[in-house]
C-alpha positions as CSV (number, residue, x, y, z in Angstrom):
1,X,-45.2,3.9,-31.4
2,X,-44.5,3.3,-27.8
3,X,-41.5,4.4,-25.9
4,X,-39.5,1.9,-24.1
5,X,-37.2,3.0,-20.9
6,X,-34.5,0.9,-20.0
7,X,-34.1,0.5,-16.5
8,X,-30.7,1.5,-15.1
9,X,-29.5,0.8,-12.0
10,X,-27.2,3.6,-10.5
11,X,-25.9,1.6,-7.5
12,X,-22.9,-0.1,-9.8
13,X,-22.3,3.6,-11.0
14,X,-21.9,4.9,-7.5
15,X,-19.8,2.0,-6.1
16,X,-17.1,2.7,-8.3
17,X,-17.0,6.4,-7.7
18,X,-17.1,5.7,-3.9
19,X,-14.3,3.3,-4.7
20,X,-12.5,5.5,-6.4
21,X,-12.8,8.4,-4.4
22,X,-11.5,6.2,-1.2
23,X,-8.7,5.2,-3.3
24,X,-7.3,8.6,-4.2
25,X,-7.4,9.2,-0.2
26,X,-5.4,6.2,1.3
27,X,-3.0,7.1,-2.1
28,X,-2.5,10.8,-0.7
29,X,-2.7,9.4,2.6
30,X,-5.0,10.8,4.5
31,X,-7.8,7.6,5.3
32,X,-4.4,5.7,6.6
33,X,-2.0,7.9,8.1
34,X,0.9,6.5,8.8
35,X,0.2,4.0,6.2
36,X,2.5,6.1,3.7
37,X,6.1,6.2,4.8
38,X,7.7,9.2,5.7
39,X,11.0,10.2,3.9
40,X,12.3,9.7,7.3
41,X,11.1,6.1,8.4
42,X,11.6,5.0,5.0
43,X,15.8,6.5,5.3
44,X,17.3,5.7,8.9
45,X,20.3,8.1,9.9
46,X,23.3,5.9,8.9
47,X,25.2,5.5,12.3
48,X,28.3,3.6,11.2
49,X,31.4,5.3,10.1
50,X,32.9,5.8,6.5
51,X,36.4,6.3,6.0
52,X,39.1,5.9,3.2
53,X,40.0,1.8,3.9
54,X,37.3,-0.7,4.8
55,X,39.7,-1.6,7.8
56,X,39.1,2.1,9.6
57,X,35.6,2.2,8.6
58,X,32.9,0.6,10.7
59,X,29.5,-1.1,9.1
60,X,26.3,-0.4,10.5
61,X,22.8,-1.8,9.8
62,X,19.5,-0.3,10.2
63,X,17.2,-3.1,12.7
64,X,14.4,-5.2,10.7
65,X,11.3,-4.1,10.9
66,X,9.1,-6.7,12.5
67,X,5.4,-7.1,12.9
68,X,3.6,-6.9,16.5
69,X,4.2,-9.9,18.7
70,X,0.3,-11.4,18.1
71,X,0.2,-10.2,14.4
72,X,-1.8,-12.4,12.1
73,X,-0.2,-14.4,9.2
74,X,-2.3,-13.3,6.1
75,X,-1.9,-14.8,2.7
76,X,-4.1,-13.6,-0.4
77,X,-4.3,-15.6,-3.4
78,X,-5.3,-13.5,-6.0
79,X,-6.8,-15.1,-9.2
80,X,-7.2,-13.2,-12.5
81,X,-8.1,-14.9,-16.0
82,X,-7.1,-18.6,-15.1
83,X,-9.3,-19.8,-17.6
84,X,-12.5,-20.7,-16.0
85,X,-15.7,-20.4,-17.3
């Protein structure tokens, strides 16, 4: 009786753990720093003033974060199990 080998390709194999691997680093941060907000970007220092009547206190509101003046507007449409064949 003769032995048959299947032929396995390893590439898919090692994609995914190179995927994956890449993924645990940007999710800990350290591919993209910066790309993980800080306690303190993601909570400004409240600079208005609280007191016991809304007519002695004063409101203050953190500015909007905006992108870069020549940013690019990027959509992605994402598509998953839409029913084609």
């Amino acid at each position: 009786m003769e032995k048959k080998f299947i032929k396995i390709s390893i590439f898919p194999l090692f994609a995914i753990v190179i995927f994956f691997v890449a993924g645990l680093f940007i999710a800990h941060g350290m591919l993209a720093p910066g790309a993980v907000a800080s306690e303190k970007s993601a909570k400004p220092e409240f600079k208005g003033k609280i007191a016991k009547t809304y007519e002695e206190s004063e409101e203050w509101w953190p500015k909007k974060k905006r992108p870069p003046k020549n940013a690019p507007n990027v959509i992605i449409f994402l598509l998953d199990d839409v029913g084609f064949v």
